[in-house]
C-alpha positions as a Markdown table, in Angstrom:
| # | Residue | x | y | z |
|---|---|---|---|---|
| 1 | Unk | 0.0 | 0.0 | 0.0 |
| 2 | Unk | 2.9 | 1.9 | 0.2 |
| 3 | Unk | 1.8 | 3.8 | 3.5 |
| 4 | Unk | -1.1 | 5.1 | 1.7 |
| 5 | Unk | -4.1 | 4.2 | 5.0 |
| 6 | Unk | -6.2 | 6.3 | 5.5 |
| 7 | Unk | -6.8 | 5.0 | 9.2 |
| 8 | Unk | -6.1 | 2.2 | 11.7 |
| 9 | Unk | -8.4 | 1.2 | 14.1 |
| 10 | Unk | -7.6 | -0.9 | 16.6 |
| 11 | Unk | -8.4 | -2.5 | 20.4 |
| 12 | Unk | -6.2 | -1.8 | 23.6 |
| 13 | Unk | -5.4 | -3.8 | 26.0 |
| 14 | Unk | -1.4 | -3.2 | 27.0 |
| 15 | Unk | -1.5 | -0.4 | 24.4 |
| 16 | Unk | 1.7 | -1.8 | 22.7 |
| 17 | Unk | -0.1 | -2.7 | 19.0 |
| 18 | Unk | -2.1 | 1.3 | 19.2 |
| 19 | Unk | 1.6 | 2.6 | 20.7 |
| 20 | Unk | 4.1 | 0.6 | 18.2 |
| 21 | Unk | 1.5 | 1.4 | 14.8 |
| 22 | Unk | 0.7 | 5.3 | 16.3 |
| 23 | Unk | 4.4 | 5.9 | 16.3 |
| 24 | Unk | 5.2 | 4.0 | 12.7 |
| 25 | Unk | 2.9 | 6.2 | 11.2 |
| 26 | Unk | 3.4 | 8.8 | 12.8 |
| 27 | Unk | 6.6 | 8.8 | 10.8 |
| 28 | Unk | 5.9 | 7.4 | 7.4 |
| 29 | Unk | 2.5 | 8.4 | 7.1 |
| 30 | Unk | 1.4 | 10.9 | 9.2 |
| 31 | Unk | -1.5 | 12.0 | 8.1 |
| 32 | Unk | -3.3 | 8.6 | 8.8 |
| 33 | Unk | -6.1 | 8.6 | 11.3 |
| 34 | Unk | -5.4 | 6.4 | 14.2 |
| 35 | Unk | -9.2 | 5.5 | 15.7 |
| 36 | Unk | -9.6 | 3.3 | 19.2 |
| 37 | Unk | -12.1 | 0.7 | 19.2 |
| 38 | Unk | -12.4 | 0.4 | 22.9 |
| 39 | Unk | -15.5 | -1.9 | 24.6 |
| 40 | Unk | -18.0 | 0.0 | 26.7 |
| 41 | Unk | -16.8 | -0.4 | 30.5 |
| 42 | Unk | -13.4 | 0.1 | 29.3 |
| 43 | Unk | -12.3 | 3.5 | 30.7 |
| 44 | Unk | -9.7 | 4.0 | 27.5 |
| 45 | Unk | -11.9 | 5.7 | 25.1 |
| 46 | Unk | -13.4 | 8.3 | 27.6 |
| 47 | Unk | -9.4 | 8.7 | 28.3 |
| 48 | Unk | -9.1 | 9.6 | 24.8 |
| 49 | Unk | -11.9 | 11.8 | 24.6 |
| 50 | Unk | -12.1 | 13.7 | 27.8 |
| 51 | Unk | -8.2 | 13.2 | 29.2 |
| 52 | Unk | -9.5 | 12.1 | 32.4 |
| 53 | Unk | -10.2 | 8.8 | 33.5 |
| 54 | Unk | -13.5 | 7.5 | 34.6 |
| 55 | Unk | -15.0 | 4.7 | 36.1 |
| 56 | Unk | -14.8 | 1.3 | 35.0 |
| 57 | Unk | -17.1 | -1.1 | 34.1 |
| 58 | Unk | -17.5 | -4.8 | 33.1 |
| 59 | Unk | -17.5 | -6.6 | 29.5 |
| 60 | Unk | -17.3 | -9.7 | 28.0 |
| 61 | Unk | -15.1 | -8.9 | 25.3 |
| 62 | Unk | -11.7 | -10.6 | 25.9 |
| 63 | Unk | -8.1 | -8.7 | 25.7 |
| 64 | Unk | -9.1 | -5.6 | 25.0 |
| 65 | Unk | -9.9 | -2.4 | 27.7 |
| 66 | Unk | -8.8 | -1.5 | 30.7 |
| 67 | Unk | -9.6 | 0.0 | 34.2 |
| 68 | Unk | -6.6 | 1.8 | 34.0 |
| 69 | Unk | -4.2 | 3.5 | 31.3 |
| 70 | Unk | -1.6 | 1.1 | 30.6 |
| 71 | Unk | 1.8 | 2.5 | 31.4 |
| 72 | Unk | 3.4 | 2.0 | 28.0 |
| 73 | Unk | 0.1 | 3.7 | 26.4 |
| 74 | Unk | 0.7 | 6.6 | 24.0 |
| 75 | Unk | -2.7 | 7.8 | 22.6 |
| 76 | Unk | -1.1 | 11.0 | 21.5 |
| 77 | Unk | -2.3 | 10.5 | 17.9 |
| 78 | Unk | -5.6 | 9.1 | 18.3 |
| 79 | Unk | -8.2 | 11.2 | 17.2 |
| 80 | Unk | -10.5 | 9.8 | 17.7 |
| 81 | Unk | -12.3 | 6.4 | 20.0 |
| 82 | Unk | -15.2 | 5.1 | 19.5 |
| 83 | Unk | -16.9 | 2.8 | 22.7 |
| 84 | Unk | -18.7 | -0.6 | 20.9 |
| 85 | Unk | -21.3 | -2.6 | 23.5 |
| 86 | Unk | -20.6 | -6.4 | 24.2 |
| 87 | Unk | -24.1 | -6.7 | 22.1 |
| 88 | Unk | -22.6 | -4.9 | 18.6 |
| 89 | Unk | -19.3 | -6.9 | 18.9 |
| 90 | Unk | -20.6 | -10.0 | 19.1 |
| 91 | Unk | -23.5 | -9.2 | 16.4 |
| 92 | Unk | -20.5 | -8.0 | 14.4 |
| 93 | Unk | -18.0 | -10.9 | 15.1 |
| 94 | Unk | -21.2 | -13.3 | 13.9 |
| 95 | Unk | -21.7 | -11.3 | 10.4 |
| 96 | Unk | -18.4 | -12.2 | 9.5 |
């Protein structure tokens, strides 16, 4: 694709995959959108969007989310994070 994506979107659980591709592009392709797909309960996305963190919750979805901000986190280019209910995720993970 020669560094020509538009966005990544990915989960977080010890934030090295978001950190590690956030910084890659962040180099070769900076103008690609990095978006967190973070499970409602998971305090992460109202990290992103508010800079504080709230309370956490529960969800079924497995590795990903967090009741805390993993130490090795670097959301500094994520603009934006969208929270998906247990409900959606596992519609979604069906459909495919």
């Amino acid at each position: 694709m020669d560094h020509k994506v538009d966005a990544v979107v990915c989960g977080v659980g010890s934030a090295g995959t978001m950190t590690g591709l956030s910084r890659y592009f962040g180099k070769v392709a900076p103008d690609t959108e990095m978006v967190l797909a973070d499970p409602v309960g998971s305090v992460l996305a109202d990290y992103v969007r508010t800079g504080k963190v709230g309370v956490a919750g529960s969800w079924i979805v497995e590795g990903i989310g967090e009741d805390f901000i993993p130490p090795i986190a670097d959301f500094s280019r994520v603009s934006k994070a969208y929270s998906i209910s247990d409900e959606e995720a596992c519609t979604t993970v069906r459909d495919c």
